[in-house]
C-alpha positions in Angstrom: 66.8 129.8 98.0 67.8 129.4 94.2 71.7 129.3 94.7 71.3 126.2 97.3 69.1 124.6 94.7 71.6 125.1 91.6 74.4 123.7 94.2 72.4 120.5 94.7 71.7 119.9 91.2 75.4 120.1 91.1 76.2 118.2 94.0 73.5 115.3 92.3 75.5 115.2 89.6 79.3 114.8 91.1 77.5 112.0 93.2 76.8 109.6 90.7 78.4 107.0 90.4 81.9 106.4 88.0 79.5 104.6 85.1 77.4 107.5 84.5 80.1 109.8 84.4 81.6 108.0 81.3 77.9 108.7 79.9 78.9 112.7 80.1 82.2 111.6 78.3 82.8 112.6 74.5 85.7 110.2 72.6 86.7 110.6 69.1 89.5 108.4 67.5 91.8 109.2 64.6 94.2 106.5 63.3 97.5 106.5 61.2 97.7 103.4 59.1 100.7 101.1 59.1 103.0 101.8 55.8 105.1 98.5 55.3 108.5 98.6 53.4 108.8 97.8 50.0 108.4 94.0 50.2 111.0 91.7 48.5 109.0 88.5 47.0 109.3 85.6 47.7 111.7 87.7 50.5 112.4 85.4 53.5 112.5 88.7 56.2 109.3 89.6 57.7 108.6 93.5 56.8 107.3 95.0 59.8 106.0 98.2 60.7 103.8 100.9 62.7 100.8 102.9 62.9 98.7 104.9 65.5 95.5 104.8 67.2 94.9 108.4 69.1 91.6 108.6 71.5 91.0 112.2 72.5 88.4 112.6 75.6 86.7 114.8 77.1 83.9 115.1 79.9 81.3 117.7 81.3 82.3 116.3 84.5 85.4 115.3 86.0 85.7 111.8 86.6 87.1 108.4 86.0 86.5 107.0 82.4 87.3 104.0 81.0 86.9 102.3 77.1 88.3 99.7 75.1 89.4 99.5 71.4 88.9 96.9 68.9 90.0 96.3 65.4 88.1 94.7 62.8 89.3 91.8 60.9 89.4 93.7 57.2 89.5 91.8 54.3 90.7 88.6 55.9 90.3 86.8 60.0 92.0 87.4 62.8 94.7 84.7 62.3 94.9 86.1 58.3 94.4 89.8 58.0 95.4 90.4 54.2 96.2 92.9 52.0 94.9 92.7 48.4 95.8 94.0 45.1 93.6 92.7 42.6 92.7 89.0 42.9 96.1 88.5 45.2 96.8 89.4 48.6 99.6 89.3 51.0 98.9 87.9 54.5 99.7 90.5 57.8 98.6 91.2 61.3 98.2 93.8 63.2 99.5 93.2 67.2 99.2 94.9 70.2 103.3 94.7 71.3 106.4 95.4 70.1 107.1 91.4 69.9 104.2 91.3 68.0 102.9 87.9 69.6 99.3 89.7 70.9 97.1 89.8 68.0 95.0 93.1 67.9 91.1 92.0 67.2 88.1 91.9 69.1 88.4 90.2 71.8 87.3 86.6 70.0 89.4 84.0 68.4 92.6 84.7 70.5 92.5 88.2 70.2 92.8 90.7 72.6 91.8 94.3 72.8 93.2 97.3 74.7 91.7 99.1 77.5 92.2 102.3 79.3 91.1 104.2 82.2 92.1 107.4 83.5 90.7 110.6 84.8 89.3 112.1 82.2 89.2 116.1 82.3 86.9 118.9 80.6 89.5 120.0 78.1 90.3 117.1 75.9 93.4 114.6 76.2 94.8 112.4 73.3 96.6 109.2 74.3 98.1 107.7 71.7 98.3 103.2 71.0 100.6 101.7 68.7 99.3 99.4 66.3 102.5 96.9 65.1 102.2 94.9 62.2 103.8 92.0 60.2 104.1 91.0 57.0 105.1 87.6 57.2 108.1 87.0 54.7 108.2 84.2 52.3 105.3 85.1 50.7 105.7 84.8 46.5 103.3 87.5 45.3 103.3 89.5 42.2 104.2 93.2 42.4 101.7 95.7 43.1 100.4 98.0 45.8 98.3 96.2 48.4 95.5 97.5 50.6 93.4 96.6 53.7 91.1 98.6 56.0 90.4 97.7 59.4 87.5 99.5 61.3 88.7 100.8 64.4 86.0 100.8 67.5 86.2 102.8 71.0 83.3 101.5 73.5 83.3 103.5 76.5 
């Protein structure tokens, strides 16, 4: 009598349905940040380059999962992201192509985000996003080394 009750717990749990599944789903994210080139001012050539976004998940139970990812605005908007050194700053964007014409945000203001759904298995599995980003040439800014940091989100 025990064994056919452990099998219907189990067979309870496989029957739920795909949204609770994603509840038994673990996701972490690790992110490499976009290094521009050296950047010639008042330089007339955009300076582009690109980092990573990895998602690695895993699940107690096999299943379909889904999530989305979203990128904070950092130091400046969505149409402005910029990169400061001091009191000056150098505007960028982050995108979410290689034409670099989707702007990577939240989902407001324009923006778009990126989803993905898959099967998700008990041993974990990384997929990996590009993150390109522009430095707009043109821009006449003192030397220095400028910073920005975006928070990364994964809602699944």
């Amino acid at each position: 009598m025990k064994p056919a009750l452990k099998w219907l717990a189990a067979a309870g749990v496989l029957a739920l349905p795909l949204s609770a599944h994603a509840l038994l789903a673990t996701c972490t994210v690790a992110t490499t940040g976009i290094v521009f080139p050296a950047y010639t001012s008042p330089g007339s050539a955009n300076s582009d380059s690109t980092g990573d976004i990895a998602v690695t998940c895993s699940a107690l139970v096999l299943g379909l999962g889904s999530y989305t990812i979203s990128v904070s605005t950092g130091a400046g908007t969505y149409a402005n992201r910029k990169l400061t050194s001091g009191a000056n700053f150098l505007n960028y964007n982050m995108f979410t192509d290689a034409a670099r014409s989707i702007v990577w945000g939240d989902g407001t203001a324009s923006t778009q985000t990126v989803s993905d759904s898959y099967v998700i298995l008990v041993a974990p599995t990384t997929r990996h996003y590009t993150s390109y980003g522009r430095v707009p040439g043109s821009q006449n800014k003192p030397a220095g080394t400028y910073t920005d940091t975006v928070t990364v989100t994964v809602t699944y």
